[in-house]
C-alpha positions, 0 to 999 in steps of 0.5 A: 517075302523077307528076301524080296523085302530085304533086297527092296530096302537094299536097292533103295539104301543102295541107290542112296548110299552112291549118290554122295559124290559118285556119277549118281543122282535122283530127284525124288524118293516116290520115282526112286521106289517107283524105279525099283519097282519096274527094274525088279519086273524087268529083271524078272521077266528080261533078264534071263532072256538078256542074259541067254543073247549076251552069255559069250560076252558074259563069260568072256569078260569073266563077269565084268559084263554082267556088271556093266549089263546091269547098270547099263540097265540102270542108266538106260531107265534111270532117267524117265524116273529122275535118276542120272547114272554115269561113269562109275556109278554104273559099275558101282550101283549093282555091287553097292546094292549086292554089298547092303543086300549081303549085310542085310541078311547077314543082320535079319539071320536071312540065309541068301544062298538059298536063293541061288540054290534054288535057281541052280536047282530048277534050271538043273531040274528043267534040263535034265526032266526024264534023265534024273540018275536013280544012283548017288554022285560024287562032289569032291571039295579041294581045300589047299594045305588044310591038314587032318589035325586042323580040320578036327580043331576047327570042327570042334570049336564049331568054325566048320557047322555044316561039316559037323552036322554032317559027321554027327550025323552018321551020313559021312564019316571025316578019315585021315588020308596018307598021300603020296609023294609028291604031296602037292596039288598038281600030283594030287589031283593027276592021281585022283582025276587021271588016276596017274600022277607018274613023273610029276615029282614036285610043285616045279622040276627040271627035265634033264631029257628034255633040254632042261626045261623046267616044268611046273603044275601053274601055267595053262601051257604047262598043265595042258602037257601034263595033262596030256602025259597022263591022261588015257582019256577015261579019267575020273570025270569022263562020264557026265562029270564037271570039273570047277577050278582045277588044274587037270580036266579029269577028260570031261570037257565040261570045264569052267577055270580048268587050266588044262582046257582054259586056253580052248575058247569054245570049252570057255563057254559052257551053259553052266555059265547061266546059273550064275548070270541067269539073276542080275544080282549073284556076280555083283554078289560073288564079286563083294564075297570075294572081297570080303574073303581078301579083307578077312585073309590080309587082316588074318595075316596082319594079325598072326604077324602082330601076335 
């Protein structure tokens, strides 16, 4: 019941705060509230039913359609409530609300990831009903250039608390790991998904046996050939596994930003898709994360450079 409340009073708050100046204007508060009201059913009960017909435009336009879905949706409806939403405002309105509903719940202590989670949960519990493994799985998290020393210091001084937990614990143990050379991203990950990163020397090489050509782990032309260097099409996913912003598949084809299999577009659509896009609100809310995280990262940077 708080979180309903919460993203209430962010829709209204929302709605309010982009009518200064922007291609947005109501009449009257009553049919504002009245507005939210029947775009909260509506959403409820539509949009995962939209959100099924129109997922290969979603995710083909990265999630910017889903933005312009929603406040298509909002225009649409908006004027037999005295709302008039154009131009900007439609773009603008689910991502003002995702931004006042994150700050919200970050006030109210409201922990807003559960609600995803929740979703993801019951769609997951829904498909596989009969086929639940009775073994435990693997989830592997690539933090880029986060060093053993690093990691304990920020476990310590309480910047990671769920990683703590899970140390104090006894349910996971935090060990120091010796790479290989090279220890960079690229034979990382050839190694650990393919379990071969043979021939991948560096970030970026020169072939002399093959006219000189440079060779790089970035660029999906480059990573596909790599990829299909080192794989014997039995690597590390190959058996019901998925494979989330990498570089290398690890030979599943359940992929979503894989470069190895980003330029195959039928291997760009994947039903995984619609746990994100199955509420109208999480991309507009990943979207205003993701901003926050630039912001926070280019102020970090300012700062260590002043000091």
């Amino acid at each position: 019941m708080k979180r309903y409340l919460v993203l209430f009073i962010a829709n209204l708050i929302g709605l309010y705060l982009i009518s200064f100046g922007l291609d947005f204007t109501f009449t009257n508060l009553y049919k504002v509230v009245l507005f939210i009201f029947f775009i909260s059913i509506f959403n409820a009960i539509l949009w995962p039913l939209i959100t099924k017909i129109y997922m290969p435009i979603l995710v083909w336009t990265f999630g910017i359609g889903s933005l312009i879905l929603n406040g298509g949706i909002f225009a649409f409806f908006g004027p037999y409530f005295g709302l008039n939403i154009t131009g900007w405002g439609i773009i603008l309105a689910p991502l003002t609300i995702a931004l006042i509903t994150i700050i919200l719940s970050t006030i109210l202590s409201l922990e807003d990831d559960g609600a995803y989670y929740q979703a993801v949960l019951r769609e997951a519990q829904r498909k596989r009903k009969g086929h639940i493994k009775d073994y435990p799985g693997l989830i592997i998290v690539e933090i880029d250039g986060l060093a053993y020393d690093v990691l304990c210091e920020a476990v310590d001084r309480g910047i990671m608390p769920t990683v703590k937990s899970m140390i104090d614990s006894k349910t996971h143990t935090l060990k120091k790991w010796e790479t290989d050379l090279s220890s960079q991203t690229g034979a990382s990950q050839a190694g650990i998904l393919h379990g071969n990163n043979e021939d991948i020397t560096s970030f970026r090489w020169i072939e002399k046996e093959n006219d000189n050509q440079v060779m790089q782990c970035s660029g999906v032309t480059k990573v596909k050939i790599l990829e299909e260097r080192i794989s014997d099409g039995n690597g590390l996913l190959v058996e019901n596994g998925a494979s989330r912003s990498n570089l290398f598949s690890g030979d599943t084809d359940n992929v979503i930003f894989t470069f190895s299999k980003i330029t195959d577009l039928k291997k760009l659509y994947n039903g995984a898709w619609f746990s994100i896009f199955s509420n109208p609100s999480d991309f507009a809310r990943i979207v205003v994360l993701v901003i926050g995280d630039m912001i926070h990262e280019i102020y970090s940077q300012l700062k260590h450079k002043i000091l």
